[in-house]
Structure formats: C-alpha cells, structure tokens
C-alpha positions as CSV (number, residue, x, y, z in Angstrom):
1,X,101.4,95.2,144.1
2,X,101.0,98.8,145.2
3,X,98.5,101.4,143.8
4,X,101.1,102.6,140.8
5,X,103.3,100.0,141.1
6,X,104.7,97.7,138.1
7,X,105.3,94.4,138.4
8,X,109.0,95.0,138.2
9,X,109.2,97.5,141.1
10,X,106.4,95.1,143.0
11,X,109.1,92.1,142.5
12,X,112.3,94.8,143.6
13,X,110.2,95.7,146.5
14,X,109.4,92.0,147.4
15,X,113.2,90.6,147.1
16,X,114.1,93.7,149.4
17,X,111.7,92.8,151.7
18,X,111.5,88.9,152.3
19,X,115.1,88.3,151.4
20,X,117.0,92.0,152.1
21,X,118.9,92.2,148.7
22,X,119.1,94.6,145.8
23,X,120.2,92.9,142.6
24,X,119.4,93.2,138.4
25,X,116.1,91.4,138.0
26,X,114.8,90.3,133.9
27,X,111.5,89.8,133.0
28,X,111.2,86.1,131.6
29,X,107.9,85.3,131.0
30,X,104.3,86.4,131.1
31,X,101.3,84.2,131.3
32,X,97.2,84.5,132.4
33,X,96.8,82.4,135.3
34,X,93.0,80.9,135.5
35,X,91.7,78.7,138.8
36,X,88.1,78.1,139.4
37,X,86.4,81.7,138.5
38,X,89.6,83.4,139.2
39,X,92.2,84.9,136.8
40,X,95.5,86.2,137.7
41,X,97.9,88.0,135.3
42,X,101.6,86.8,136.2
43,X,104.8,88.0,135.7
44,X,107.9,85.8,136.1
45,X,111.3,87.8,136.8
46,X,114.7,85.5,136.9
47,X,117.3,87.3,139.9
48,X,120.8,85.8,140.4
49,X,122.5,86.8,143.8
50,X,125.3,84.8,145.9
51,X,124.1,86.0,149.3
52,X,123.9,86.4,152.1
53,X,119.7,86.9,152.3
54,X,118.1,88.3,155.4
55,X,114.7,87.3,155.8
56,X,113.7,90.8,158.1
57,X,109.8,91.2,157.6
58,X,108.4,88.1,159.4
59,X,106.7,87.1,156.4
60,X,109.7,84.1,155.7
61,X,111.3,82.5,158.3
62,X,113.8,80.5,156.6
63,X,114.8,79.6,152.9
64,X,116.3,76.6,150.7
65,X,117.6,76.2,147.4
66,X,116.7,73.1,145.2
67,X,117.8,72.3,141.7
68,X,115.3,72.0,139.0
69,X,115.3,68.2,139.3
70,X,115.0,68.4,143.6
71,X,111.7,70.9,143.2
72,X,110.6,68.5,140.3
73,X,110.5,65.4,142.2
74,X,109.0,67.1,145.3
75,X,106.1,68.7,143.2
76,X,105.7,65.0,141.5
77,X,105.7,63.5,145.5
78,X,103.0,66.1,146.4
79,X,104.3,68.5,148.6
80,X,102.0,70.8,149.3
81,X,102.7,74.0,147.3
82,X,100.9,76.7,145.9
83,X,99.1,76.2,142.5
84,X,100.3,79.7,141.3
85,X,103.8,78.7,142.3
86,X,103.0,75.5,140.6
87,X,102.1,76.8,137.2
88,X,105.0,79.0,137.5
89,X,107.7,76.3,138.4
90,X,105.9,74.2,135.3
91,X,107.7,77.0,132.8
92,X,110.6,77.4,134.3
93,X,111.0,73.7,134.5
94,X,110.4,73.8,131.0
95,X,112.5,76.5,129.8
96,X,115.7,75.2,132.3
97,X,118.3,75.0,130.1
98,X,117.8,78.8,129.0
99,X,118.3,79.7,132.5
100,X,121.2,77.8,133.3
101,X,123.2,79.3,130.7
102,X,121.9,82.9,131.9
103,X,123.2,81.6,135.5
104,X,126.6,80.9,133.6
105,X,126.9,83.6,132.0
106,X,125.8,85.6,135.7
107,X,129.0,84.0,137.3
C-alpha cells in the first residue's frame, strides 16, 4: 500500500497494474493475519471481470484460473503457495457458495 492509500485503492491500483483492468471491486472479509512474530492486517476484495487481462508490469508473467475444488486439491497436494494466500483461500473456500451466487448474479 502507498503512504495514504486504503486498502480499496491499494487493491484498484494492484488489479490495474498486474492484470491491466478497471472493474467494481467489494470488500468481503477482514481478518488479522499472525505468523511467527509477525501480524498482518488483511483485507479480502472479490472482482468479477471476463477479460481480456494484460499482465504489463513484469511482476506476473502468466495467469490461470482454478475452481474452488482445483485450488483445493492443489493446496491439500502441497503446492507451494504463500501462507497469506493460504489463510486467505481457507475463507473463501469456506464461504464458496456466497460467492458463486454473487458470480451469478455478476453475469
């Protein structure tokens, strides 16, 4: 995040920047991440866009979509992914069906 910036512009500013779109984003969820002597406050923001995504600044070279069940059972195989990523994917994993009907009602 910048110096002023709220975690809704940091989270505009990121999707313009790693995946070159502009679209509505909703706050979802809020939580106080804690690893070893480290605490991280985290914001979760749910997007829908069809595309196309340009990934400009460097910083991604490529991107794939999974279903809920696909990133499930490659967390559970032990791909290597970040914990903070992790805890996040833990809630939305939990809260799925909420966010498939919010997809719906996107389309």
């Amino acid at each position: 995040m910048g110096s002023g910036e709220s975690f809704e512009q940091a989270a505009q500013r990121e999707l313009q920047e790693e995946l070159g779109i502009q679209t509505f984003i909703r706050k979802i969820h809020s939580f106080i991440y804690a690893q070893d002597e480290q605490k991280r406050f985290i914001e979760l923001f749910i997007a829908f866009h069809d595309g196309p995504f340009y990934f400009k600044d460097g910083e991604v070279e490529s991107g794939q979509f999974f279903s809920f069940e696909e990133a499930q059972n490659l967390i559970e195989k032990g791909e290597k992914i970040h914990p903070q990523l992790n805890a996040c994917f833990r809630w939305l994993y939990e809260h799925r069906n909420v966010l498939e009907m919010n997809n719906k009602a996107y389309k």
